[in-house]
N, C-alpha and C positions, 0 to 999 in steps of 0.2 A: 333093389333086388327084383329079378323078373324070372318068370318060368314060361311055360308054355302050356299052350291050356288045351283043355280037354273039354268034351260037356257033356251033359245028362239031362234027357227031357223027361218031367213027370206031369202027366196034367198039363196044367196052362204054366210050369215054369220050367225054364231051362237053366241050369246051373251051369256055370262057367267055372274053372277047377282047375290048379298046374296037375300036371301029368302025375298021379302017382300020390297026390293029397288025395283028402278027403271029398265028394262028390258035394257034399253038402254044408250049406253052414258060412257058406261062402258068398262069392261075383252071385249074382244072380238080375235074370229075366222075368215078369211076369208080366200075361195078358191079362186084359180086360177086354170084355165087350162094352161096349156103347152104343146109344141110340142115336143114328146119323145127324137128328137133328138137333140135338143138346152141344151144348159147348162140351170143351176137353172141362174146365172149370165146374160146369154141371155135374156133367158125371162123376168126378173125382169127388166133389162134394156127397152128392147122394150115394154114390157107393163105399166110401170109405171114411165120410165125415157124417155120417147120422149121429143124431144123439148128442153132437160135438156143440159147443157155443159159436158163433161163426165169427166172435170175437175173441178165442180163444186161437186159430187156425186163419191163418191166409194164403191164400191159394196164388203163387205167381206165375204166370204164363208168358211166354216169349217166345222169339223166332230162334230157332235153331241155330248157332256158331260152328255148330263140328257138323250137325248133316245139314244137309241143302237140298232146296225144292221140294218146299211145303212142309215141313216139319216145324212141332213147336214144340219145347222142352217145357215140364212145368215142376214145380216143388211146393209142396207145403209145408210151411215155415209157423214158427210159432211167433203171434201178432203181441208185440212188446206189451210187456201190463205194467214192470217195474219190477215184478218178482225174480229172485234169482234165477228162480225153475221152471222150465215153459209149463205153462199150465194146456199147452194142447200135447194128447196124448192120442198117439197114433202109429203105427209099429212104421208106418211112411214117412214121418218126419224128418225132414234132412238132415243129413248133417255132413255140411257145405255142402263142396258140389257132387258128393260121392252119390247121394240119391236123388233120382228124379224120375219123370214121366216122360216117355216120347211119343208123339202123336204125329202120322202122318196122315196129311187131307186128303189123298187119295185112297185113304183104305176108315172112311168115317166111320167104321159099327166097331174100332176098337181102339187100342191105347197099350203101351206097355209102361213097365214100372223097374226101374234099373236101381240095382245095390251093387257097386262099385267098390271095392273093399280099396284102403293104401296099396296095397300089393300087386306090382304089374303082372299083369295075364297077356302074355302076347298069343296074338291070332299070326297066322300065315302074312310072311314079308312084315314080322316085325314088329309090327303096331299094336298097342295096345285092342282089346277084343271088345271093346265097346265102342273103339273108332269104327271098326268094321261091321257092323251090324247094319242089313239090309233087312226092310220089311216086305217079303214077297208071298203072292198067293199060288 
């Protein structure tokens, strides 16, 4: 099933929405700042995993497959313990590939944080709205 999407900026997030649902609760964008010189994994850690065990959370970073040139997608995934239940507890936790982090190197003081819902949102010419997503200043 696919609709066509709409959006909503509030703050640092932008919600992504089919035409005529609800604005929120949904697709969603959100920024972060970053310190130019800390890694993407740095920052993700101190701003969203304070307080956390760092063996409770693992932070994975990679090179981008859907955008290109200089993009790294990252996720934090809960680090096996044997329990049934992840014991990392984080409202960013993946789960699969619907959540993740995208960082492009030419814009190092930020980072965004993508929640992907099952439900396709198409952008203009068809494509899913997270294929199309540019980071411009």
């Amino acid at each position: 099933d696919s609709s066509q999407a709409s959006v909503l900026e509030q703050g640092n997030t932008i919600y992504v929405y089919p035409i005529g649902a609800p604005s929120t609760g949904g697709d969603l964008i959100e920024m972060f700042s970053k310190f130019p010189g800390e890694t993407l994994q740095q920052s993700i850690t101190r701003q969203l995993l304070t307080g956390t065990s760092s063996s409770a959370c693992t932070i994975n970073v990679s090179s981008s497959n859907t955008y290109q040139g200089g993009y790294f997608e990252a996720q934090i995934v809960a680090s096996s313990s044997g329990q049934t239940e992840p014991i990392c507890d984080s409202e960013y936790l993946a789960q699969g590939d619907s959540q993740f982090f995208l960082y492009d190197i030419n814009y190092p003081d930020e980072f965004f944080f993508f929640n992907v819902s099952s439900s396709t949102i198409l952008a203009a010419g068809e494509e899913p709205w997270q294929d199309t997503v540019e980071i411009l200043k």
